[in-house]
C-alpha positions as MATLAB code, in Angstrom:
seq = 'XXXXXXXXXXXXXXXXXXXXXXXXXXXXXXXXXXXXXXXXXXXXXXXXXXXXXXXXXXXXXXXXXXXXXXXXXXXXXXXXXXXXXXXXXXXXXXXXXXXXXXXXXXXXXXXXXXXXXXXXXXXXXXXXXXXXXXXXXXXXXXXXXXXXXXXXXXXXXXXXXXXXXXXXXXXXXXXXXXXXXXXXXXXXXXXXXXXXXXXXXXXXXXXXXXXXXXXXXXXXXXXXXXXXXXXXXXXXXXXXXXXXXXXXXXXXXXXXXXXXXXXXXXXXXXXXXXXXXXXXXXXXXXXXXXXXXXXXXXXXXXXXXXXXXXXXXXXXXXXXXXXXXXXXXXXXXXXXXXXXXXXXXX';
ca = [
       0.000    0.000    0.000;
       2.743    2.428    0.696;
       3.841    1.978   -3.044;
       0.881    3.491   -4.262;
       1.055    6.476   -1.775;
       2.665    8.951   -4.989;
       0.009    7.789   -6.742;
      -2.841    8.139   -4.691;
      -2.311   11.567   -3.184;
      -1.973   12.871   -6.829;
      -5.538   12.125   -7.150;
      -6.624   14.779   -4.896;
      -7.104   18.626   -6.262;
      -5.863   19.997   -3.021;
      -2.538   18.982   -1.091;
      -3.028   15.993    1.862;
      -1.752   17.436    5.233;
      -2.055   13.647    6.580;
       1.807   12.440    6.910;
       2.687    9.148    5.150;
       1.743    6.212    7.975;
      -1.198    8.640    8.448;
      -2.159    8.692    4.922;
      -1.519    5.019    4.140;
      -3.403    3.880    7.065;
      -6.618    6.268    5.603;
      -6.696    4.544    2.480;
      -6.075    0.835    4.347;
      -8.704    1.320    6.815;
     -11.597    3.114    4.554;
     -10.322    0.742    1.775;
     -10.885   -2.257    3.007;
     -14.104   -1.412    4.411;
     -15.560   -0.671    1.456;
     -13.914   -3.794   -0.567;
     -15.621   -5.985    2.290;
     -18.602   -4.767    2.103;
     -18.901   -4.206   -2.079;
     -17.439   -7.932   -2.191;
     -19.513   -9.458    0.540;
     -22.695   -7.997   -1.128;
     -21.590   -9.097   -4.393;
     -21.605  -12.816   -2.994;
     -24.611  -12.912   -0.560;
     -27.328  -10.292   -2.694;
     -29.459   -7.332   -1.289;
     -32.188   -9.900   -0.400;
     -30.115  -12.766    1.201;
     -27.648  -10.750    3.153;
     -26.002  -11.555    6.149;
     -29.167  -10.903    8.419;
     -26.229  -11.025   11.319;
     -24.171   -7.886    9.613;
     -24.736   -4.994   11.350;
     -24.233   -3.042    8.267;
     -25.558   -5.666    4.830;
     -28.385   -6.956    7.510;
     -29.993   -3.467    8.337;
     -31.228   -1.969    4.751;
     -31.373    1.857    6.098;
     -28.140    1.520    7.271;
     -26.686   -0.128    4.496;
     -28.339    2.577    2.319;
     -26.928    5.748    4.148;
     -23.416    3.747    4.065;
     -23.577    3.562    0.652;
     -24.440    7.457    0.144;
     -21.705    7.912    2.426;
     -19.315    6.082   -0.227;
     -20.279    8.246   -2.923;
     -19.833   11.441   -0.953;
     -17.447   13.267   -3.402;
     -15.452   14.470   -0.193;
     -15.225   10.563    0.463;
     -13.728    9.596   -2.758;
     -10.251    7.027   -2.152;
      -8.551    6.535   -5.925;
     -10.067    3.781   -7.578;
      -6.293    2.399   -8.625;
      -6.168    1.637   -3.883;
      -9.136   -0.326   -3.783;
      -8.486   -2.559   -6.673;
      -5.064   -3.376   -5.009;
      -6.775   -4.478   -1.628;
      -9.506   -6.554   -3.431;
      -6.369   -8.226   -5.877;
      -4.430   -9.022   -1.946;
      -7.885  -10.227   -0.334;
      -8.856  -12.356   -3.505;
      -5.623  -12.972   -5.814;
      -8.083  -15.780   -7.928;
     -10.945  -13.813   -7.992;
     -12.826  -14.426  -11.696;
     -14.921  -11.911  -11.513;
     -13.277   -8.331  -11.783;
     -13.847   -6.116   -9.142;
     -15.270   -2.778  -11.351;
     -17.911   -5.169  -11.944;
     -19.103   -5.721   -8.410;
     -18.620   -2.372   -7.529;
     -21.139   -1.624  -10.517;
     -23.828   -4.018   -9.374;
     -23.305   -2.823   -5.881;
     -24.642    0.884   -6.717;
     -27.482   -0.491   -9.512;
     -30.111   -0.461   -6.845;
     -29.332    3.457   -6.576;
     -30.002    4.077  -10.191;
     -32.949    7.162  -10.259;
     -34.487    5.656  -13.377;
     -35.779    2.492  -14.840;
     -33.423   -0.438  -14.826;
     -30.686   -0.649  -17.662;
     -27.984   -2.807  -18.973;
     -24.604   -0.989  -18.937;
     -23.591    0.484  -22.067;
     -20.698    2.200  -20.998;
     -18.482   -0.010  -19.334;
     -15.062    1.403  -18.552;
     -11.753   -0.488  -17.562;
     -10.160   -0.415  -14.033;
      -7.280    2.043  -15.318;
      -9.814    4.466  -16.743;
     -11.734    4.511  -13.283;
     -10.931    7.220  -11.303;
     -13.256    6.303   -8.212;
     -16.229    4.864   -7.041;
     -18.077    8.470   -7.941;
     -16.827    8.391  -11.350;
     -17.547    4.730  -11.827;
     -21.253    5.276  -11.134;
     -21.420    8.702  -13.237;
     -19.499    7.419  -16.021;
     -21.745    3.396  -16.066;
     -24.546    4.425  -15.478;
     -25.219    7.940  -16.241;
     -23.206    8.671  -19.165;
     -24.991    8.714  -22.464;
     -23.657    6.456  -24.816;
     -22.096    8.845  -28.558;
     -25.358    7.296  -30.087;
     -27.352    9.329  -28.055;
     -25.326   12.663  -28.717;
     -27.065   15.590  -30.116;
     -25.608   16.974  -33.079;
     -22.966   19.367  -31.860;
     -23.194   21.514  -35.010;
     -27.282   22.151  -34.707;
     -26.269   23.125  -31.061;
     -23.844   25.261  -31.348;
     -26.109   27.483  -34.393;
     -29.025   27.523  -31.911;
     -30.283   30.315  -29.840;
     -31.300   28.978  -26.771;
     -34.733   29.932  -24.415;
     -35.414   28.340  -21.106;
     -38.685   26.250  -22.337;
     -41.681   27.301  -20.083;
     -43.409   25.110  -16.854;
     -45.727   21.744  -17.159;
     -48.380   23.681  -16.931;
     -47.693   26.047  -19.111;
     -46.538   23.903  -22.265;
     -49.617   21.788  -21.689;
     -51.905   24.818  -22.159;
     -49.592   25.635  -25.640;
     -50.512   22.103  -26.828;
     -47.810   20.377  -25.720;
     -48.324   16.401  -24.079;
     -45.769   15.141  -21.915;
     -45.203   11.136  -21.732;
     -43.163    8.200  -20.223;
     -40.015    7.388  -22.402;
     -39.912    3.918  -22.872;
     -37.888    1.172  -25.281;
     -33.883    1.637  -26.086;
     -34.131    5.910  -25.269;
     -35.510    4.590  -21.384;
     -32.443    6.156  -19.749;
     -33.116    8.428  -17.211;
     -30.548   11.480  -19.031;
     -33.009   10.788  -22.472;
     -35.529   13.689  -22.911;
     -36.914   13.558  -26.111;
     -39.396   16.242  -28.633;
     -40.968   14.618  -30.834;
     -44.256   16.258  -33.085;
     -46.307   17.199  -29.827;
     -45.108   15.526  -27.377;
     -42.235   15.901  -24.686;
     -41.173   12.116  -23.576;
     -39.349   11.264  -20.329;
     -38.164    8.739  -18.700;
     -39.805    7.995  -15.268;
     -37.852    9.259  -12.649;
     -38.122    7.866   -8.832;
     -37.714   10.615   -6.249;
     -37.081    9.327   -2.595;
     -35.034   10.906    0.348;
     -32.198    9.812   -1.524;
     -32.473   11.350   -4.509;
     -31.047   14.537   -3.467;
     -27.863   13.217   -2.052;
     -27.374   11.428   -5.006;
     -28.247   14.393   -7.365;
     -26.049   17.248   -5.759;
     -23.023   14.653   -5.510;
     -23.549   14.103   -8.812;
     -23.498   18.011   -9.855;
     -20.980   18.963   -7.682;
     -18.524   15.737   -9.833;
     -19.511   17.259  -12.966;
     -18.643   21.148  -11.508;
     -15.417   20.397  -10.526;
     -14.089   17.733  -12.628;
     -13.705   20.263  -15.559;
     -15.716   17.881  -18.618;
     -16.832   19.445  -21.786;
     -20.287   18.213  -21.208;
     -22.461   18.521  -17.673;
     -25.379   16.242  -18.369;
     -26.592   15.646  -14.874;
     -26.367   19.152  -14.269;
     -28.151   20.047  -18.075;
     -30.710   17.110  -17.097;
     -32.147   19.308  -13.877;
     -31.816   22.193  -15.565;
     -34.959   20.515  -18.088;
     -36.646   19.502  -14.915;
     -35.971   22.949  -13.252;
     -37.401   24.313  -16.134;
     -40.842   22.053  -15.873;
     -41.329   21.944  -12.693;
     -42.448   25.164  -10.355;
     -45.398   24.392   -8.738;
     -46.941   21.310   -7.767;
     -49.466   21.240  -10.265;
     -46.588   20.683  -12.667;
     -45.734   17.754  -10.451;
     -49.545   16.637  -10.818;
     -49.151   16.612  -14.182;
     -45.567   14.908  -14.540;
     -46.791   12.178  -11.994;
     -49.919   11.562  -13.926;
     -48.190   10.472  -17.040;
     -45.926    8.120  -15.102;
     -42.973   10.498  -15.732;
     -42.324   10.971  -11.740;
     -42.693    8.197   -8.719;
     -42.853   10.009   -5.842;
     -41.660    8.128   -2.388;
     -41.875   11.641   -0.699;
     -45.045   11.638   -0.504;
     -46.325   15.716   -1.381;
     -45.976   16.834   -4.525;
     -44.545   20.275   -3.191;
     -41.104   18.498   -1.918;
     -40.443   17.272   -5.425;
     -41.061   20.717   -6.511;
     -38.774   22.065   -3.988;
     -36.065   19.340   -4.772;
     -35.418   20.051   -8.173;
     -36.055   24.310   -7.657;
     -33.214   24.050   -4.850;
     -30.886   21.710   -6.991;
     -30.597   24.241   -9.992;
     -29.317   26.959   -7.431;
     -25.677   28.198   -7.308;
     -24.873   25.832  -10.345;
     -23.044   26.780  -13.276;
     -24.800   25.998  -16.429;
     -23.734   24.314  -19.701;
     -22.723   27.036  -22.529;
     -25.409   27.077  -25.501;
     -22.875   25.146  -27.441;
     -22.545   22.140  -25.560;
     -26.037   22.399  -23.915;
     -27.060   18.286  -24.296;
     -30.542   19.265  -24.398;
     -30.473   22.436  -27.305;
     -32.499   20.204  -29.884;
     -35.406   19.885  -27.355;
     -35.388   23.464  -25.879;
     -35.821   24.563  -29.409;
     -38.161   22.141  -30.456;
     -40.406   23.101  -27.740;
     -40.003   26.725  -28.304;
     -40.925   26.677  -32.017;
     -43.666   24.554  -31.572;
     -45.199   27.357  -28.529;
     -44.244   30.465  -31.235;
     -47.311   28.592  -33.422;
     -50.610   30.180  -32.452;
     -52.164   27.885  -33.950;
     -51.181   25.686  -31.890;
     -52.188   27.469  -28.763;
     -55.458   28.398  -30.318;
     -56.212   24.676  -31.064;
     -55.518   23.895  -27.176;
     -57.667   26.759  -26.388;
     -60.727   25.767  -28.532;
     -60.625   21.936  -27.364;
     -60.423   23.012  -23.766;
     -62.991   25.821  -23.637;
     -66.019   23.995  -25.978;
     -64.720   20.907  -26.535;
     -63.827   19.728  -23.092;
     -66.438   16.779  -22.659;
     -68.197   14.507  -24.863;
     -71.462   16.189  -24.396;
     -69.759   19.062  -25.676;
     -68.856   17.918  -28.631;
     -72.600   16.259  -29.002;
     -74.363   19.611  -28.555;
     -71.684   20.954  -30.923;
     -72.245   18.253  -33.971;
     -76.469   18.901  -33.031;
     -75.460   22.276  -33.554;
     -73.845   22.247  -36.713;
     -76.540   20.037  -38.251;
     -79.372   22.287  -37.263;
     -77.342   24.828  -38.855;
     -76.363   22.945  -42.096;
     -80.298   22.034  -42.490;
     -81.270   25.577  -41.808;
     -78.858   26.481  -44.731;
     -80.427   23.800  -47.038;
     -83.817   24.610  -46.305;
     -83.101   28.270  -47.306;
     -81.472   27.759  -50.187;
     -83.936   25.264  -51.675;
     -86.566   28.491  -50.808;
     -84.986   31.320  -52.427;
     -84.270   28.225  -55.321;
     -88.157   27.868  -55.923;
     -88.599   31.779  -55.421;
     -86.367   32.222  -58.299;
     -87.816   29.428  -60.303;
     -89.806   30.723  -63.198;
     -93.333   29.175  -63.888;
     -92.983   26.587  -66.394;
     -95.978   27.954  -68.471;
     -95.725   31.535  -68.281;
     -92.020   31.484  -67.890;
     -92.109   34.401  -65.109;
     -90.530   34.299  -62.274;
];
């Protein structure tokens, strides 16, 4: 362990003050706490743990340890805790970056997914990244065009609410695009993928922004992904409507603390420029569509007469009455006209 000392405190942005045996015992002690208890889950499971561990045994425990792990202040260089789990199990088969994957999986915000992004040991910088990077990252399929991006002029789209009364429908994102990062415009419609919002979520979230902040990257998707939902969401009707089309799970019970949530995680954070913004095709898909009166004045007319099927019975009865009216008249001013067959005067 002392070998990789060099190595390891070069991993941190700011200078260690720990001295050497201090610094080395850090990283033995935290290590190999966290390769137990990544390795023991990855042999017993989340359902048949160790009902005996105080820590695998108690689920809320075992949840806020694992928060705890991915604290970005709590971060140990990934290169330390592949050494321990190499000296604890020298003929282990299964790679370690693979049971530290499945051991965050359950913590995944959206629906379930197979990994598409799989990274190597050496590339893995920590535990933090290794989540962020697996799970989070979108694949280059998924990329926006970089050149639409960076020609677009950019408007924050409007709330829930407010799109639905410009004609806009929001729905569940489902099939390959089912990712939680993969907002999607398409004709009418604004489709996301269903998000689950616990007392977790949070944690996870601002941990998650603050990696992206500091660690310098081109692209901040996490951080461009709340800006959308910052964006939607201001009130709790736009929650209502969100939750309604399966888009949201809420675990927190009032629809006001998800609103809250996502207006307090878009404070103090430094956005994407226009350029690089990962969601610039849908902001201006959105915004074209709302420019469209006719659009609005379609929502308007279906809303305000059309908002029942009675509605649209007395409407139709309506219409008829009318079109017979017409007929009737017509055919009378017709026979008014029509001269007499044996005078010939009209």
């Amino acid at each position: 362990m002392r070998g990789l000392e060099a190595q390891a405190r070069r991993y941190y942005d700011q200078p260690v003050s720990l001295g050497e045996d201090a610094f080395v015992e850090m990283l033995l002690l935290d290590g190999c706490f966290i390769v137990e208890l990544i390795c023991k889950l990855a042999t017993s499971g989340l359902q048949q743990g160790d009902q005996n561990d105080p820590v695998i045994g108690n689920l809320l425990i075992l949840s806020r340890i694992s928060y705890d792990i991915l604290l970005l202040e709590n971060q140990l260089p990934f290169c330390v805790l592949l050494k321990l789990s190499s000296m604890a199990m020298p003929n282990e088969k299964v790679p370690f970056i693979d049971k530290a994957s499945g051991f965050f999986a359950w913590m995944y915000p959206g629906s379930r997914r197979e990994r598409s992004n799989t990274i190597s040991s050496h590339e893995c910088k920590h535990l933090l990244d290794l989540v962020y990077r697996n799970w989070l990252l979108p694949s280059p399929s998924e990329l926006p065009s970089g050149i639409e991006a960076k020609n677009t002029k950019l408007e924050f789209i409007r709330s829930a609410k407010e799109l639905k009364d410009a004609g806009i429908k929001f729905g569940k994102q489902e099939g390959s695009f089912g990712l939680f990062l993969g907002v999607r415009f398409e004709k009418d419609m604004i489709k996301i993928p269903c998000l689950k919002i616990d007392d977790t979520t949070e944690s996870l979230f601002r941990n998650l922004i603050a990696y992206e902040q500091c660690s310098q990257r081109q692209h901040l998707y996490v951080t461009d992904y709340i800006t959308v939902m910052d964006c939607l969401i201001n009130t709790r009707e736009d929650v209502r409507i969100l939750r309604h089309r399966g888009i949201i799970e809420n675990g927190l019970g009032d629809d006001e603390m998800v609103c809250t949530l996502f207006n307090k995680l878009g404070i103090n954070v430094m956005l994407s420029d226009r350029g690089r913004f990962y969601y610039a095709q849908l902001f201006t898909g959105v915004e074209k569509h709302c420019a469209q009166r006719r659009n609005v004045w379609l929502v308007k007319l279906r809303r305000d007469h059309f908002n029942s099927p009675w509605s649209l019975i007395s409407f139709l009865a309506a219409l008829t009455l009318l079109l017979l009216t017409l007929v009737q008249t017509v055919f009378t001013v017709m026979s008014y006209f029509k001269p007499d067959p044996k005078t010939g005067i009209k």
